[in-house]
C-alpha positions as CSV (number, residue, x, y, z in Angstrom):
1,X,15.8,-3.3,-42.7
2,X,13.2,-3.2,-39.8
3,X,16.0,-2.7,-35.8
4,X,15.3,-5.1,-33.6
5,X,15.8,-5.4,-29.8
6,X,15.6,-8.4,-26.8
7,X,12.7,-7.2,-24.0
8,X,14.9,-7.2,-20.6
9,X,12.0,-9.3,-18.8
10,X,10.0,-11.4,-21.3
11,X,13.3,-12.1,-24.0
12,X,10.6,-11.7,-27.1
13,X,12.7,-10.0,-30.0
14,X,10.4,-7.3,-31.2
15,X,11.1,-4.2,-33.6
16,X,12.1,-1.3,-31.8
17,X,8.8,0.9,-32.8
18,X,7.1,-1.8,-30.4
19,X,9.5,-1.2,-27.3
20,X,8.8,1.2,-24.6
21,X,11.6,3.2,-23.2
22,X,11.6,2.8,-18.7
23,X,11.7,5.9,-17.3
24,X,13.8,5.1,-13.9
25,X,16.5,2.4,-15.8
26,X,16.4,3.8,-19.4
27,X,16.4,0.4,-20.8
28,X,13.7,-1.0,-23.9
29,X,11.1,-3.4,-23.2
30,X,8.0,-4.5,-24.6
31,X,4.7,-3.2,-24.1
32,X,3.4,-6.5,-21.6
33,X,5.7,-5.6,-19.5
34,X,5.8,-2.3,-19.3
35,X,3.4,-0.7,-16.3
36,X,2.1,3.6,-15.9
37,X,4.0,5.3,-12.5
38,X,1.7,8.0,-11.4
39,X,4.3,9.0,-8.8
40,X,6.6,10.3,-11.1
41,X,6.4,14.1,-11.9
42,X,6.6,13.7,-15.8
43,X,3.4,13.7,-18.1
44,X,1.3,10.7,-18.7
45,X,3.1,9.5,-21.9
46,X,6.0,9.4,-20.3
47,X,5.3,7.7,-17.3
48,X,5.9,4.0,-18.4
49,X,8.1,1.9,-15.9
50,X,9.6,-1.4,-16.4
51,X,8.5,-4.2,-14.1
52,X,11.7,-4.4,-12.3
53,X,11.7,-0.8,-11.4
54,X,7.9,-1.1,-10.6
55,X,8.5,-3.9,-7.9
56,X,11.9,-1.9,-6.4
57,X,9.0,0.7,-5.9
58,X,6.3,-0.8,-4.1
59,X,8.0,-3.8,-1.9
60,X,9.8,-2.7,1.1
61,X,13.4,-2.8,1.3
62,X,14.7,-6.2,2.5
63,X,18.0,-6.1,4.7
64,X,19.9,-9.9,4.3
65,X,22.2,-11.4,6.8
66,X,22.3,-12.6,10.1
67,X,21.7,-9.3,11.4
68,X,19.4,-8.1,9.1
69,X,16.3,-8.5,10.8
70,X,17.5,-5.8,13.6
71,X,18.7,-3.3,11.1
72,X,14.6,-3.4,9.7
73,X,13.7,-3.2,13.1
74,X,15.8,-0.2,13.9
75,X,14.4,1.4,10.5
76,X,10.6,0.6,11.6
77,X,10.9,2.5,14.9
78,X,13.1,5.3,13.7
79,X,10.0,6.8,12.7
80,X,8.3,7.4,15.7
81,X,11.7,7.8,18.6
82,X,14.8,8.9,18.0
83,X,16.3,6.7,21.5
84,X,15.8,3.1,21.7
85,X,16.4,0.6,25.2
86,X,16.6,-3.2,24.4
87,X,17.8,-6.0,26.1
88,X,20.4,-8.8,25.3
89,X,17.1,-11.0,25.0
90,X,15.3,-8.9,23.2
91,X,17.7,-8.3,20.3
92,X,17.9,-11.8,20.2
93,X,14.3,-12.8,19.9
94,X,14.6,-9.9,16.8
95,X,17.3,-11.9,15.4
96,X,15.8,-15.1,16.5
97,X,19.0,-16.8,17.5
98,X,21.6,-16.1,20.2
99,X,24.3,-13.8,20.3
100,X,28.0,-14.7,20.3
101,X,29.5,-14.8,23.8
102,X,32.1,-11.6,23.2
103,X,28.5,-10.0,23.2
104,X,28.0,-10.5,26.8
105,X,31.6,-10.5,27.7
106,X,33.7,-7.3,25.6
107,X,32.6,-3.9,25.0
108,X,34.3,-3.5,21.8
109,X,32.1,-5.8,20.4
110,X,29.1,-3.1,20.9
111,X,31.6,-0.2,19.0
112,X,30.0,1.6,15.9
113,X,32.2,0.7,13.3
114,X,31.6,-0.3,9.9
115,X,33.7,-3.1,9.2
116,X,31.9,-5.8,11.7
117,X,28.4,-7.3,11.0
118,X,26.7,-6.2,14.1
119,X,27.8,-2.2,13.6
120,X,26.8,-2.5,10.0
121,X,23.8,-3.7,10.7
122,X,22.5,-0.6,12.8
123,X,24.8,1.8,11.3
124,X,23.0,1.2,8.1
125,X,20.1,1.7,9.7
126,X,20.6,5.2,10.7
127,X,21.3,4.1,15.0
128,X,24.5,4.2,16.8
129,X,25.3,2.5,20.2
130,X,25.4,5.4,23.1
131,X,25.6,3.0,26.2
132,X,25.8,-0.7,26.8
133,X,25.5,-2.0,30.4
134,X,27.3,-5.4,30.6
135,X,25.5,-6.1,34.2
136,X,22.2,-5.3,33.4
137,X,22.7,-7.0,29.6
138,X,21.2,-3.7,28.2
139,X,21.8,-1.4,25.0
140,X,21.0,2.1,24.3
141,X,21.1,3.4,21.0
142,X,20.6,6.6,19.5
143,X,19.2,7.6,15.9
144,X,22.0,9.6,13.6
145,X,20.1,11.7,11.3
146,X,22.7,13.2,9.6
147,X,24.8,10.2,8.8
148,X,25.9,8.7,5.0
149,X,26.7,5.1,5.0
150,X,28.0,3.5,1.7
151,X,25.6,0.4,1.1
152,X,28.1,-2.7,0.0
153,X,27.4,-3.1,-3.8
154,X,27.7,-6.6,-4.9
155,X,30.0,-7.2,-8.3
156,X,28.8,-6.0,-11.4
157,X,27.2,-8.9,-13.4
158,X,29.1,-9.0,-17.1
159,X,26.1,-8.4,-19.6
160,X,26.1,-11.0,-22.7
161,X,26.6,-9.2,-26.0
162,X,22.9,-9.4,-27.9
163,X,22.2,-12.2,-30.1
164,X,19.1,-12.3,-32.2
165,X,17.2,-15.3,-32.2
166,X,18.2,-17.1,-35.5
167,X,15.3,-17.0,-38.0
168,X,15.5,-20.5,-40.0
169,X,14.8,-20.3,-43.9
170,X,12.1,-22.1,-45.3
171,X,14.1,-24.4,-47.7
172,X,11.6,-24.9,-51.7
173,X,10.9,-28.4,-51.3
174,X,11.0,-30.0,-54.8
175,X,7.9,-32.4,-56.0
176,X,8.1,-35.8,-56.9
177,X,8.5,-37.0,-60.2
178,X,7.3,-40.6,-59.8
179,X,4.4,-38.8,-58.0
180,X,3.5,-36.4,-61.1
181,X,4.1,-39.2,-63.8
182,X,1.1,-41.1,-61.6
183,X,-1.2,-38.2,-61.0
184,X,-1.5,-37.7,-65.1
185,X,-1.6,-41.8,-66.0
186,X,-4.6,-41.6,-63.3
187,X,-6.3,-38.4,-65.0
188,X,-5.4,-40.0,-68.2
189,X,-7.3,-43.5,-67.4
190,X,-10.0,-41.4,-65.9
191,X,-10.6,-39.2,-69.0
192,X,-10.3,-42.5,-71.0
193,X,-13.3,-44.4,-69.4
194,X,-15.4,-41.1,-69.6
195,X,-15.2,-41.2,-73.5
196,X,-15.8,-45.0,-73.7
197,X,-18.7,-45.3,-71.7
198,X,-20.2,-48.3,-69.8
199,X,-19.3,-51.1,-72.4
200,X,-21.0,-54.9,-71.8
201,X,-19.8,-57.9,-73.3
202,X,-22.1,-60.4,-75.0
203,X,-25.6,-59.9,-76.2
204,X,-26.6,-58.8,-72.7
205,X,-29.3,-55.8,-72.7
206,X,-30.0,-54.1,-69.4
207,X,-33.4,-53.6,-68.6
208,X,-34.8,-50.0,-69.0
209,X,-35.2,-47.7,-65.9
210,X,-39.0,-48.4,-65.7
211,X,-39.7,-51.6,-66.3
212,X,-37.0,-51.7,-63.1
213,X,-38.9,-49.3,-61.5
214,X,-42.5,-50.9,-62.0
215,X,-42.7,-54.3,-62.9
216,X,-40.7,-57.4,-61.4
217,X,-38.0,-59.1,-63.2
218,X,-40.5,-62.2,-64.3
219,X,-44.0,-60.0,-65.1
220,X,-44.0,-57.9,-68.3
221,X,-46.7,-55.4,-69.7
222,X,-48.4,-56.8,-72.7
223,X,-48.4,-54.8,-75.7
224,X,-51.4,-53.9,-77.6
């Protein structure tokens, strides 16, 4: 009995000998989806990634929520400057909406902690607020190098048990016996008029091929 297994992307159920093993997930898929990493430090054979892993590679990371879009701007220039100066106005042409009155008005809303949105959003990043000037609507904030932030993991998705795709059974289909009993009376009738030959009634003669052939029906060749 030949294992099979369900390809993670396509859903074809192949045998297992034609499933590739991903090397970053560890799951089976089939070869059509399957693509080579040449990042990875292992040897060519076993460089085989899934699609999924593949894309997680190559497209940037992409940071949802409302404040998302400053958290991937605090990430872009964290690369070249470790102190950045923005304006109320600026952050919100990032965001591309306005921010909340308590913004202009409390300077707790401006604290680094982790449980609001807005000190997610650049804590995550890597930045922390160092001064916020409520007169001059202006914010200082200062990249943390050696800071851990635990990323908010979404629940678990429950994984279906696999079921193979059921294989239907080719059911003998039985002949006809009205349709035998008329296939041998026809082969019967036919074999019958072969051994009786063209039969004519009367005293009716046909005419021979070549008097047919050369002569008309009222002209005859005289004999001699």
């Amino acid at each position: 009995m030949v294992l099979k297994e369900e390809c993670g992307i396509c859903g074809r159920v192949l045998p297992i000998y034609k499933l590739r093993k991903c090397a970053r997930c560890g799951r089976f898929y089939c070869q059509d989806c399957m693509v080579e990493d040449v990042t990875l430090p292992l040897p060519s054979y076993q460089r085989q990634v899934c699609l999924k892993c593949a894309a997680k590679v190559v497209s940037p990371k992409i940071y949802s929520g409302k404040y998302g879009p400053l958290t991937e701007y605090l990430v872009k220039i964290g690369k070249y400057t470790d102190y950045a100066k923005l304006s109320f106005g600026k952050i919100e042409s990032i965001l591309g909406q306005s921010l909340p009155e308590s913004a202009y008005n409390q300077l707790e809303w401006w604290k680094n902690v982790e449980s609001t949105r807005q000190g997610y959003s650049w804590i995550l990043a890597g930045w922390q607020v160092k001064e916020v000037s409520l007169d001059e609507r202006m914010v200082v904030f200062e990249r943390v190098t050696k800071q851990k932030v635990k990323r908010r993991r979404r629940k678990a998705k429950i994984e279906k048990p696999f079921k193979p795709v059921p294989v239907k059974r080719e059911r003998s289909r039985k002949v006809s016996r009205t349709k035998i009993a008329k296939l041998v009376a026809r082969m019967q009738n036919i074999e019958r008029k072969r051994k009786a030959g063209s039969q004519l009634r009367g005293k009716f003669k046909p005419k021979p091929a070549y008097e047919k052939k050369l002569y008309k029906a009222h002209v005859k060749p005289k004999k001699d």
